[in-house]
ZAVORO-688769 format. One line per field, with one value per atom (N, C-alpha, C, CB): residue number from 1; atom name; x, y, z. Coordinates in nm, 2 decimals, decimal comma. Glycine has a CB too. Example, Ala and Ser with C-alpha at 12.3 -4.5 7.8 and 13.67 -1.06 7.14 Angstrom:
num = 1  1  1  1  2  2  2  2
atome = N  CA  C  CB  N  CA  C  CB
xx = 1,32  1,23  1,32  1,13  1,28  1,37  1,29  1,41
yy = -0,57  -0,45  -0,33  -0,45  -0,22  -0,11  0,00  -0,06
zz = 0,78  0,78  0,78  0,90  0,71  0,71  0,79  0,57
END
This chain:
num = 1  1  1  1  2  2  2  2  3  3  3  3  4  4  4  4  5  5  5  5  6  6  6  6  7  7  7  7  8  8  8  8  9  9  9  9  10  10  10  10  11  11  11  11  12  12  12  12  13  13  13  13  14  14  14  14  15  15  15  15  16  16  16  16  17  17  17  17  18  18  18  18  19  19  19  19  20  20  20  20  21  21  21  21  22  22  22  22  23  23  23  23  24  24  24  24  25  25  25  25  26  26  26  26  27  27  27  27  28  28  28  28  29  29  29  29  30  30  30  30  31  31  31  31  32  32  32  32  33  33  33  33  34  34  34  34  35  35  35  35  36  36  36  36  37  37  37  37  38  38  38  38  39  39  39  39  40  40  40  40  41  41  41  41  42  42  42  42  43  43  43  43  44  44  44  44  45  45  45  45  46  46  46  46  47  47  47  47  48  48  48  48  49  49  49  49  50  50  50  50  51  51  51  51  52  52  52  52  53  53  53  53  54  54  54  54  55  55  55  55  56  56  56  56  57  57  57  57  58  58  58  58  59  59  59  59  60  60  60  60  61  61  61  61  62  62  62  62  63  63  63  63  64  64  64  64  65  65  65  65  66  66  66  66  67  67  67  67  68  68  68  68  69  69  69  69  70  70  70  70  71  71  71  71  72  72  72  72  73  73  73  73  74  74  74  74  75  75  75  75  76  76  76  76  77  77  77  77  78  78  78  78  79  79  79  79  80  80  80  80  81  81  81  81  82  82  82  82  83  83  83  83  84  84  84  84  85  85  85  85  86  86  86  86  87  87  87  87  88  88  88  88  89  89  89  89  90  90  90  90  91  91  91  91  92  92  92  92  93  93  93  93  94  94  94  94  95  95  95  95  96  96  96  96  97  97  97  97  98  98  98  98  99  99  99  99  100  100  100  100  101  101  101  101  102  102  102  102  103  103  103  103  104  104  104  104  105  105  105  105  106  106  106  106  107  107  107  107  108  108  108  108  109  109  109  109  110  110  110  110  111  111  111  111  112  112  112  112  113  113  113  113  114  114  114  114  115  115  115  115  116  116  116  116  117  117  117  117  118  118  118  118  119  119  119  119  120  120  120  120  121  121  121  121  122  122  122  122  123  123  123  123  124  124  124  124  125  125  125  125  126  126  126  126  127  127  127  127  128  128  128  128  129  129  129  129  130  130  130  130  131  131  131  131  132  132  132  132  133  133  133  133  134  134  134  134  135  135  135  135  136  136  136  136  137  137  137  137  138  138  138  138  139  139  139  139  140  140  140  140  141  141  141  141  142  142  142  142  143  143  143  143  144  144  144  144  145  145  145  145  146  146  146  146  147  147  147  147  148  148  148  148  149  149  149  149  150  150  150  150  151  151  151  151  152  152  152  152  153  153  153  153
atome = N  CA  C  CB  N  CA  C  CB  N  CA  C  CB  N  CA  C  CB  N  CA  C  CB  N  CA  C  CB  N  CA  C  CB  N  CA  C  CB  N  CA  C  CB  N  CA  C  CB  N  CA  C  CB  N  CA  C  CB  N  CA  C  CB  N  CA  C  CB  N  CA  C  CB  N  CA  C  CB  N  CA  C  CB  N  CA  C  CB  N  CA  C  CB  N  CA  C  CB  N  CA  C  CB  N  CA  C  CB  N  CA  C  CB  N  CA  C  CB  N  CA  C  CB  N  CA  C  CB  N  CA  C  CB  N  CA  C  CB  N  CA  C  CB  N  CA  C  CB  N  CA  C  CB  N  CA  C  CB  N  CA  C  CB  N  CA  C  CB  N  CA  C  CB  N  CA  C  CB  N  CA  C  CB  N  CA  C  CB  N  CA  C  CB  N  CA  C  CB  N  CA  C  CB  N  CA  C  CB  N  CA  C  CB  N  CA  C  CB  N  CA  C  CB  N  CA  C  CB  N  CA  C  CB  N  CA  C  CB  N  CA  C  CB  N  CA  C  CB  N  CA  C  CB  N  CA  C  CB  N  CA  C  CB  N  CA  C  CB  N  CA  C  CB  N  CA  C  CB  N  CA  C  CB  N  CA  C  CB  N  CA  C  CB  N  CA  C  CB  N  CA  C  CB  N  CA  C  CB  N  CA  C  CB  N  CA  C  CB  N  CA  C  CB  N  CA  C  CB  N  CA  C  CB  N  CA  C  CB  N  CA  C  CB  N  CA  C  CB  N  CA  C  CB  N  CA  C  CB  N  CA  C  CB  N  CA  C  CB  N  CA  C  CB  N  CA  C  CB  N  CA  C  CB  N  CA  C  CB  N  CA  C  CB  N  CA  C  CB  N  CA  C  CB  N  CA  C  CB  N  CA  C  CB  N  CA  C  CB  N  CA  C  CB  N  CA  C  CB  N  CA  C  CB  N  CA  C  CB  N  CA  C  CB  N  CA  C  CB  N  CA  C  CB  N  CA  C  CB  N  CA  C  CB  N  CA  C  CB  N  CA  C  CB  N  CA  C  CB  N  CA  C  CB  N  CA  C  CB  N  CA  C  CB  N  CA  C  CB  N  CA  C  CB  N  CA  C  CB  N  CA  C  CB  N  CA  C  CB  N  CA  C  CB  N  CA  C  CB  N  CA  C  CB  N  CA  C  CB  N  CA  C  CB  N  CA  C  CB  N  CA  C  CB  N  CA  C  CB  N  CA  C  CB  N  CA  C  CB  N  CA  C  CB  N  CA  C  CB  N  CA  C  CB  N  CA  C  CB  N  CA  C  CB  N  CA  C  CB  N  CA  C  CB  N  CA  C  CB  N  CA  C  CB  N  CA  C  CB  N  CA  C  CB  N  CA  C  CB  N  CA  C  CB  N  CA  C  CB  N  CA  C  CB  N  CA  C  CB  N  CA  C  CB  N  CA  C  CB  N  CA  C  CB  N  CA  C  CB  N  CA  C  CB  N  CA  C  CB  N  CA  C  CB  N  CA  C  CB  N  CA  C  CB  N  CA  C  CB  N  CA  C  CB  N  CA  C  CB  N  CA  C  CB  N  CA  C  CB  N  CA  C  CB  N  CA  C  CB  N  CA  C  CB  N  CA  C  CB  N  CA  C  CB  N  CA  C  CB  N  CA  C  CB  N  CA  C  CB  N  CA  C  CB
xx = -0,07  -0,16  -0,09  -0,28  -0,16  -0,07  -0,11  0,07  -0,06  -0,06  0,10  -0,08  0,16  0,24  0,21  0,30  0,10  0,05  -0,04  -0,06  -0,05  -0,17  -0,14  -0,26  -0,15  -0,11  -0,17  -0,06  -0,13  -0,23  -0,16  -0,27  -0,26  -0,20  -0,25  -0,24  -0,09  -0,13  -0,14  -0,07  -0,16  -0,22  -0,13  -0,18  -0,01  0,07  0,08  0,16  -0,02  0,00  0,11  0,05  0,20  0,30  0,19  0,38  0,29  0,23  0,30  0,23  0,24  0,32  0,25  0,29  0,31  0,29  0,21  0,42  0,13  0,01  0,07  -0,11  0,15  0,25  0,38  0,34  0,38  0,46  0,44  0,51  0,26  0,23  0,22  0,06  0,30  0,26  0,17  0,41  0,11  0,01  -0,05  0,08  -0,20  -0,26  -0,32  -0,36  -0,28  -0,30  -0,36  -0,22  -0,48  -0,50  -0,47  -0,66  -0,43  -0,38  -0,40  -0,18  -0,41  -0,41  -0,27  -0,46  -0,25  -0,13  -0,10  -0,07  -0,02  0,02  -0,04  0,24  -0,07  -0,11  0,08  -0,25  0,08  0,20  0,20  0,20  0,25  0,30  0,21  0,35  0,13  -0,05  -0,11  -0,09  -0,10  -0,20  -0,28  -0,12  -0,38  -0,46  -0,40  -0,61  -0,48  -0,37  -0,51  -0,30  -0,44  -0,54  -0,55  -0,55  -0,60  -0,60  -0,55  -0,69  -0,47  -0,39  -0,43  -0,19  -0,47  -0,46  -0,36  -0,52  -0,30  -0,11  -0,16  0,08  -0,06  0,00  0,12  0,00  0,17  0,29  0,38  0,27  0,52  0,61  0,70  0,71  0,76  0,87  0,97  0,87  1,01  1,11  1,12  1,10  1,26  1,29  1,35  1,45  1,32  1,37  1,42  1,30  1,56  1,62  1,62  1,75  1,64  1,66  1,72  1,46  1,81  1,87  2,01  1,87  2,10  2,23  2,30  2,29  2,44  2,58  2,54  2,78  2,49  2,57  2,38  2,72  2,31  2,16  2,12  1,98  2,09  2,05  1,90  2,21  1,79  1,74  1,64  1,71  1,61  1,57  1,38  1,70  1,27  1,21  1,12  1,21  0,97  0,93  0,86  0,85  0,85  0,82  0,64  0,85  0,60  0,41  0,39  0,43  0,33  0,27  0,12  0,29  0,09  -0,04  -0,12  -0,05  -0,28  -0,33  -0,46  -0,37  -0,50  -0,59  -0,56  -0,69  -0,56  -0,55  -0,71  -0,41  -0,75  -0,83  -0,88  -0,89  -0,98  -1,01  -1,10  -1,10  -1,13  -1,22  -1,15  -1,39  -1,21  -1,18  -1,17  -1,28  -1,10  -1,13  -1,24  -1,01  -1,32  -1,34  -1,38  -1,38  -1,32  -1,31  -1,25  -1,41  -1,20  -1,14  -1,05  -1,08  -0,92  -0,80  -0,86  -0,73  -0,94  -1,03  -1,03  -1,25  -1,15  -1,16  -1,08  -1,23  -0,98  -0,87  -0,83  -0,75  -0,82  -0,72  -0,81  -0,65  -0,91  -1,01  -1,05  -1,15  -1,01  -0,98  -0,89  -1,00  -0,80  -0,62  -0,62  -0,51  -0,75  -0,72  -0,79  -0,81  -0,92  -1,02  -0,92  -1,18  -0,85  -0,75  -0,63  -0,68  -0,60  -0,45  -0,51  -0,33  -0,61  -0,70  -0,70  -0,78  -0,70  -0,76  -0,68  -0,90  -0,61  -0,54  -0,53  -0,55  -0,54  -0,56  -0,48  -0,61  -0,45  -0,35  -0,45  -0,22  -0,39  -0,50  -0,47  -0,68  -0,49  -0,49  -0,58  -0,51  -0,56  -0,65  -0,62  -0,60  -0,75  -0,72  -0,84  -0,76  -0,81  -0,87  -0,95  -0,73  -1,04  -1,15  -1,19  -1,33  -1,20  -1,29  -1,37  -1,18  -1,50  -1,58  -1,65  -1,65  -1,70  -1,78  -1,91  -1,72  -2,04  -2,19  -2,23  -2,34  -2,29  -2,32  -2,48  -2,28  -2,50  -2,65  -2,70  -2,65  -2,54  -2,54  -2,45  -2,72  -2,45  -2,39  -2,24  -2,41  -2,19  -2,03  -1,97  -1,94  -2,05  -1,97  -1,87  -2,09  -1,79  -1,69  -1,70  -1,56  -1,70  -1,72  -1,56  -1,90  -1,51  -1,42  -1,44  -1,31  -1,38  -1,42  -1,28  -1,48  -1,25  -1,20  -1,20  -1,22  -1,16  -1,20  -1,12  -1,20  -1,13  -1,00  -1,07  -0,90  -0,99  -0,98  -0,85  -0,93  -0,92  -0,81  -0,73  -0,85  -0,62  -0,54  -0,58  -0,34  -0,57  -0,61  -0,51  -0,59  -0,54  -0,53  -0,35  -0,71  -0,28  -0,18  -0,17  -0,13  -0,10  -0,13  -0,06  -0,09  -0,08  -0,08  0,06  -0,18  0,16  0,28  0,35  0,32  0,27  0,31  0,37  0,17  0,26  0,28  0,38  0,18  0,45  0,59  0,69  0,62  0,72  0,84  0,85  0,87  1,01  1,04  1,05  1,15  1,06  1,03  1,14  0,93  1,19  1,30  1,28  1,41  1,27  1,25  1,30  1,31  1,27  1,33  1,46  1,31  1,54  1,68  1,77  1,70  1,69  1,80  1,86  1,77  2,02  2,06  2,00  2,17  1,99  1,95  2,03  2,00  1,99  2,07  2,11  2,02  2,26  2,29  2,21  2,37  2,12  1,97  1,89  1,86  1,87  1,77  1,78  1,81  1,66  1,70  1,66  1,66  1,78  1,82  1,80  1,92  1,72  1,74  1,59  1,65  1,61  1,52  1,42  1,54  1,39  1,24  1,10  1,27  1,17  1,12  1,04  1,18  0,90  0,82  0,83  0,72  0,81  0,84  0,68  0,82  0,74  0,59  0,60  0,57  0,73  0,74  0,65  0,85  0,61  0,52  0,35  0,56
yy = 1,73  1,67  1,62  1,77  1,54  1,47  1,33  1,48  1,25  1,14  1,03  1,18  1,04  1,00  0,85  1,11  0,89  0,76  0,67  0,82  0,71  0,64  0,56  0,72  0,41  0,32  0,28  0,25  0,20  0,14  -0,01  0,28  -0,10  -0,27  -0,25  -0,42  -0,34  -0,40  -0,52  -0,37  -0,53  -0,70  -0,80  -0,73  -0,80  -0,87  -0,81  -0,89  -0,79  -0,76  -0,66  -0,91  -0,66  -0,52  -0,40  -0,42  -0,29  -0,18  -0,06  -0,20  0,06  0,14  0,28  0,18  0,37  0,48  0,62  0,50  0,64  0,70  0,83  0,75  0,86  1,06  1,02  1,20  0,89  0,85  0,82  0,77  0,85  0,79  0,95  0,67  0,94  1,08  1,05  1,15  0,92  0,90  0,79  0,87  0,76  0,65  0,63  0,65  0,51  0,45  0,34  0,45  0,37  0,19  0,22  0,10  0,10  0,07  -0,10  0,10  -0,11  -0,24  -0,30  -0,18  -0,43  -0,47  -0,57  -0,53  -0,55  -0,63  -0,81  -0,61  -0,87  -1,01  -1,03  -1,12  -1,16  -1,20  -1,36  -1,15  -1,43  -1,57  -1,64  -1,60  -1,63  -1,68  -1,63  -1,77  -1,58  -1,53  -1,38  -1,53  -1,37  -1,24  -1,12  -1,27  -1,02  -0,89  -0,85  -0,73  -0,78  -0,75  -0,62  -0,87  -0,56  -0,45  -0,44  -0,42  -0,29  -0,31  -0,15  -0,35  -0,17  -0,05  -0,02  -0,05  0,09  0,07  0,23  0,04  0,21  0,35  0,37  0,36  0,44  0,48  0,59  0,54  0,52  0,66  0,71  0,62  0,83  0,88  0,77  0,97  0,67  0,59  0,52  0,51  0,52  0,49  0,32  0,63  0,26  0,12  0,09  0,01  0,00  0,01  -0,16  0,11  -0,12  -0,31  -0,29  -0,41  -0,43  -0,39  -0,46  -0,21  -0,45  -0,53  -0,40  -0,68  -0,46  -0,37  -0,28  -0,50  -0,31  -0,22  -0,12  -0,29  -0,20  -0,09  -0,08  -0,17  0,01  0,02  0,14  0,10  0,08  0,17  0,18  0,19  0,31  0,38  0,40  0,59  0,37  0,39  0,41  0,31  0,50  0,48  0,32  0,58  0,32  0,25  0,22  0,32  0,16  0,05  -0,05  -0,12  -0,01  -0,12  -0,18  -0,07  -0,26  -0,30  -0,27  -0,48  -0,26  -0,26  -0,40  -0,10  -0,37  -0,45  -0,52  -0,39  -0,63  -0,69  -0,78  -0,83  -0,73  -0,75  -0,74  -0,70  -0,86  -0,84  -0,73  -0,99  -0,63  -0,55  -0,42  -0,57  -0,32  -0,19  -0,13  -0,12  -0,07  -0,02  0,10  0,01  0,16  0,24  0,36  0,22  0,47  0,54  0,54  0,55  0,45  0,39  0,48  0,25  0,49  0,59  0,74  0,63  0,75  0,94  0,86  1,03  0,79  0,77  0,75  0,69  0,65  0,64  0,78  0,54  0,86  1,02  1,11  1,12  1,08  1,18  1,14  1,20  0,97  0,96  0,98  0,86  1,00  1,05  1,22  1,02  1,25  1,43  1,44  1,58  1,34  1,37  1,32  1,28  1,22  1,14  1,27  0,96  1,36  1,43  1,53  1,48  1,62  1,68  1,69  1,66  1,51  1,51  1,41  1,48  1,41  1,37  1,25  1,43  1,15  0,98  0,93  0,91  0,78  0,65  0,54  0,61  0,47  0,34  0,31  0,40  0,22  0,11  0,11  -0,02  0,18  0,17  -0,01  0,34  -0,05  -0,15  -0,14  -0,32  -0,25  -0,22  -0,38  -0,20  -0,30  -0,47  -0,43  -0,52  -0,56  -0,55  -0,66  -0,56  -0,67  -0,75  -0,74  -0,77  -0,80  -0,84  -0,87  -0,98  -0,81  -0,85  -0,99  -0,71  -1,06  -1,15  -1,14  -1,28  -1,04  -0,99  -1,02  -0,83  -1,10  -1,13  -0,98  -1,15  -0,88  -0,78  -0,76  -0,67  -0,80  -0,85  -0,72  -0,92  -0,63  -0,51  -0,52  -0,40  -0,43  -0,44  -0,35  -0,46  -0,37  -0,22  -0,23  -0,21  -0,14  -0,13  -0,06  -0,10  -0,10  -0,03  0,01  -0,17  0,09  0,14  0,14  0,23  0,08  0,07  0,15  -0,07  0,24  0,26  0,27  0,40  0,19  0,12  0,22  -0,08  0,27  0,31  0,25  0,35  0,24  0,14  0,18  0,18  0,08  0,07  0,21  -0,10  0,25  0,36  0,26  0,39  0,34  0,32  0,26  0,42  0,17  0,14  0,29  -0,03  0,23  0,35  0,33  0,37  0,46  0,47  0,41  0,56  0,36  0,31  0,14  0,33  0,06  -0,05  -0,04  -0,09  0,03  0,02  0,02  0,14  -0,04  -0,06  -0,17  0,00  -0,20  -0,30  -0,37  -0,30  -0,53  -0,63  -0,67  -0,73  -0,80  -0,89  -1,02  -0,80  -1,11  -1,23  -1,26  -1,31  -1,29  -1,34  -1,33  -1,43  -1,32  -1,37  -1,34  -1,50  -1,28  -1,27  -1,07  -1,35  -1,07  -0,94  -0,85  -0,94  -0,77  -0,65  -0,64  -0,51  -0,52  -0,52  -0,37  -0,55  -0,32  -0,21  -0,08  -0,22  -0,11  0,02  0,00  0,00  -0,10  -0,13  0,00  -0,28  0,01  0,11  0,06  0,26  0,06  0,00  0,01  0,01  0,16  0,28  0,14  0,57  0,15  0,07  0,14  0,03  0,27  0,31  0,28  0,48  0,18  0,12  0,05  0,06  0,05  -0,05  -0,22  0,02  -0,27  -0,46  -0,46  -0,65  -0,46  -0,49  -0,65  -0,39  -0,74  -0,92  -0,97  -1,02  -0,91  -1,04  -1,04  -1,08
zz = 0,82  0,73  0,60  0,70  0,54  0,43  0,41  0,46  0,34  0,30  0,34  0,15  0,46  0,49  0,60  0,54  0,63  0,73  0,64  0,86  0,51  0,45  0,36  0,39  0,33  0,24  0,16  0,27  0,05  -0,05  -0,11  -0,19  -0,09  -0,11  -0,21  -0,02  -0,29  -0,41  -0,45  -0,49  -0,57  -0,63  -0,55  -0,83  -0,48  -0,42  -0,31  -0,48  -0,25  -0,08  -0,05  0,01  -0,15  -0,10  -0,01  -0,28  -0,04  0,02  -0,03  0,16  -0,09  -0,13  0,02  -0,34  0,03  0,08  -0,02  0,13  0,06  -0,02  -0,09  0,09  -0,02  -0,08  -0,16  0,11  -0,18  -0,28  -0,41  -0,24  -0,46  -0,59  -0,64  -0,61  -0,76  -0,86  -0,98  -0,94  -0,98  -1,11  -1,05  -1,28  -1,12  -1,09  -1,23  -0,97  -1,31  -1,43  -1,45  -1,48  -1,53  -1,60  -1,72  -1,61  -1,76  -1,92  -1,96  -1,93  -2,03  -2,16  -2,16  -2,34  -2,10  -2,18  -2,32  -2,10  -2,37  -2,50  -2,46  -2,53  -2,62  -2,57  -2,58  -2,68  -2,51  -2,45  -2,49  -2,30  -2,60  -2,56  -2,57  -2,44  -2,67  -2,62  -2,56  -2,56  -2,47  -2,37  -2,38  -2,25  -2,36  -2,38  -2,29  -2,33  -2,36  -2,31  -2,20  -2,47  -2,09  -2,02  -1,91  -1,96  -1,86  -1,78  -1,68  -1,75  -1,65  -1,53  -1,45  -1,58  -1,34  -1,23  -1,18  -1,14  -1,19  -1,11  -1,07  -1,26  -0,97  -0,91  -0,95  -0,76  -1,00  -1,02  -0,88  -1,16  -0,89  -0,77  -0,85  -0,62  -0,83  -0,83  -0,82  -0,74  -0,76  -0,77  -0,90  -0,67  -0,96  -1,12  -1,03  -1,25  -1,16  -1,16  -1,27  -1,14  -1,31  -1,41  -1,41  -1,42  -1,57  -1,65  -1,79  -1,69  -1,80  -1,92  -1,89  -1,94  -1,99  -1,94  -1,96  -2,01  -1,94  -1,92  -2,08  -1,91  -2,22  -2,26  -2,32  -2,39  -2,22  -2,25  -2,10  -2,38  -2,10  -1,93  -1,88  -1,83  -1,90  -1,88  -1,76  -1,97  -1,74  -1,58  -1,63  -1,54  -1,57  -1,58  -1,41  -1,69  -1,42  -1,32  -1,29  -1,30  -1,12  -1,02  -1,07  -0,87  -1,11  -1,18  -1,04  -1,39  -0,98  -0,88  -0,89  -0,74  -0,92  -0,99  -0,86  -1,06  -0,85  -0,76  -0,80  -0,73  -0,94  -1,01  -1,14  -1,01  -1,15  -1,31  -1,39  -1,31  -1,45  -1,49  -1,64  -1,41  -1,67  -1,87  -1,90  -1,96  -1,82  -1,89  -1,84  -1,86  -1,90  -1,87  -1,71  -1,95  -1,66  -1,54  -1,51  -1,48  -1,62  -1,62  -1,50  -1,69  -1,51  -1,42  -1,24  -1,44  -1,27  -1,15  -1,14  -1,15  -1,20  -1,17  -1,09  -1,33  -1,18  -1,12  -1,00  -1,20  -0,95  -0,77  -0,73  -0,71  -0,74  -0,64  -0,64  -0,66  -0,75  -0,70  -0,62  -0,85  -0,63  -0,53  -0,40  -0,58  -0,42  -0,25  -0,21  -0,18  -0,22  -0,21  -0,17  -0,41  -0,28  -0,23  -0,09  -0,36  -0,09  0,04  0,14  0,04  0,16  0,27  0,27  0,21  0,17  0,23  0,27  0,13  0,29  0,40  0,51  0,40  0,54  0,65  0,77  0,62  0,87  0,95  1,00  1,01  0,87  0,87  0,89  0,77  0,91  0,88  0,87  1,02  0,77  0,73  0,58  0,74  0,61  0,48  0,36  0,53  0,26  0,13  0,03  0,01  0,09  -0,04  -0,20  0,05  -0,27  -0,43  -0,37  -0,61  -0,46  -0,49  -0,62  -0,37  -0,71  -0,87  -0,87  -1,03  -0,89  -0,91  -1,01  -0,82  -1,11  -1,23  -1,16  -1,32  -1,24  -1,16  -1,24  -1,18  -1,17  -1,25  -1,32  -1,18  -1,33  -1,40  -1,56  -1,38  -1,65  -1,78  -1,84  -1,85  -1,77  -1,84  -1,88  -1,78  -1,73  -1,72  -1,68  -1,86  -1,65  -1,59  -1,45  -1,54  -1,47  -1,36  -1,31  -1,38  -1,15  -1,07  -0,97  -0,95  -0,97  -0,86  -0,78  -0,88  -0,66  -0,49  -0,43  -0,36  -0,35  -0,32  -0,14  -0,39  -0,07  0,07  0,17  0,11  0,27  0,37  0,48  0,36  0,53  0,69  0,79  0,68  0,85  0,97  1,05  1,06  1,04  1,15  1,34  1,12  1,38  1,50  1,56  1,56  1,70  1,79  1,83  1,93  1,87  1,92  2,06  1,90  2,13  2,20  2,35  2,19  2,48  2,54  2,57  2,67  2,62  2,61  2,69  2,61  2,80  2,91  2,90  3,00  2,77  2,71  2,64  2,65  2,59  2,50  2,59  2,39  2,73  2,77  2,80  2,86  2,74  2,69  2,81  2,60  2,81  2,93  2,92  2,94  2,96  2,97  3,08  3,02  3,05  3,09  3,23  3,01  3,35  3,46  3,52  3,46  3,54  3,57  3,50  3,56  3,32  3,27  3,28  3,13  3,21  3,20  3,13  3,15  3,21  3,13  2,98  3,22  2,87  2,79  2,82  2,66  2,74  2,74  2,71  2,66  2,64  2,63  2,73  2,48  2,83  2,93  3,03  3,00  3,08  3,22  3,30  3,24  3,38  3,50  3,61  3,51  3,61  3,77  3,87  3,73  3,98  4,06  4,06  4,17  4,04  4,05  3,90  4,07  3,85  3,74  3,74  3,68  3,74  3,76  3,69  3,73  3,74  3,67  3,56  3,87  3,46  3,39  3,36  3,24  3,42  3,36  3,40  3,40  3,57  3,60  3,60  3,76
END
C-alpha cells in the first residue's frame, strides 16, 4: 500500500509520483517585469535543484506547479493532502489531475477540483509476448523453443 502507483499532472503535463511530494503549497508570486504577481499550487519533492554560477551555487527543493492562477487557492493545499492520505490507504494507481475554475455568478470565486482516475486494468500476460514480423530473425532475447505459440498471424 502506498503512494507509488499514484501520480499527479502538472500545469505542464509533466508528472510527478505521488510518494515523492513532502509538501503541497500555494503561494503568491512577486510582480515580475510588469506583469502581475499571481498564485501558484505546487507540490513540492525531496529532490533539490540547483542554480547559480561557478562562484554561487545554490541547491534548493523541486516546485512543480499544478495550478496558476490570480486569486487565492484557498484551501486547496489541505485537499490535495487528504486525498493523498485517503489514496495511500488504499491499493490504487491512477492519475490525479488539478482543475481551477472561476464561477461566473459576478463573485469571481475560484473553486479547485481535484480529480483521480484509475489507470486502466493491465492487459492479460499472455498479450505481453513479444512478436516479430514474418521472415524476420529472431532477436537474442527472443525464445526460440518451437513449443511457442505464433501470436504474428
Amino acid at each position: 500500500m502506498g503512494l507509488q502507483r499514484v501520480w499527479i499532472e502538472t500545469l505542464d503535463h509533466g508528472l510527478v509520483r505521488a510518494d515523492h511530494v513532502v509538501e503541497v503549497l500555494a503561494h503568491k508570486t512577486a510582480p515580475f517585469a510588469g506583469k502581475p504577481a499571481h498564485w501558484l499550487l505546487d507540490v513540492v519533492t525531496a529532490t533539490n535543484q540547483g542554480a547559480g554560477s561557478a562562484q554561487a551555487w545554490t541547491l534548493t527543493p523541486s516546485h512543480r506547479t499544478l495550478i496558476q492562477t490570480d486569486r487565492p487557492p484557498h484551501g486547496a493545499a489541505a485537499r490535495l493532502a487528504g486525498l493523498l492520505a485517503a489514496l495511500h490507504s488504499a491499493d490504487s494507481a491512477g492519475l490525479i489531475t488539478t482543475r481551477a475554475t472561476v464561477d461566473d455568478s459576478g463573485h469571481g470565486n475560484l473553486t479547485v477540483d481535484f480529480c483521480f482516475q484509475l489507470f486502466p486494468p493491465p492487459p492479460a500476460p499472455d498479450a505481453l509476448i513479444p512478436t516479430r514480423a514474418a521472415g524476420s530473425s529472431p532477436s537474442p532475447l527472443e525464445d526460440t523453443r518451437h513449443d511457442r505459440v505464433d501470436r504474428t498471424g
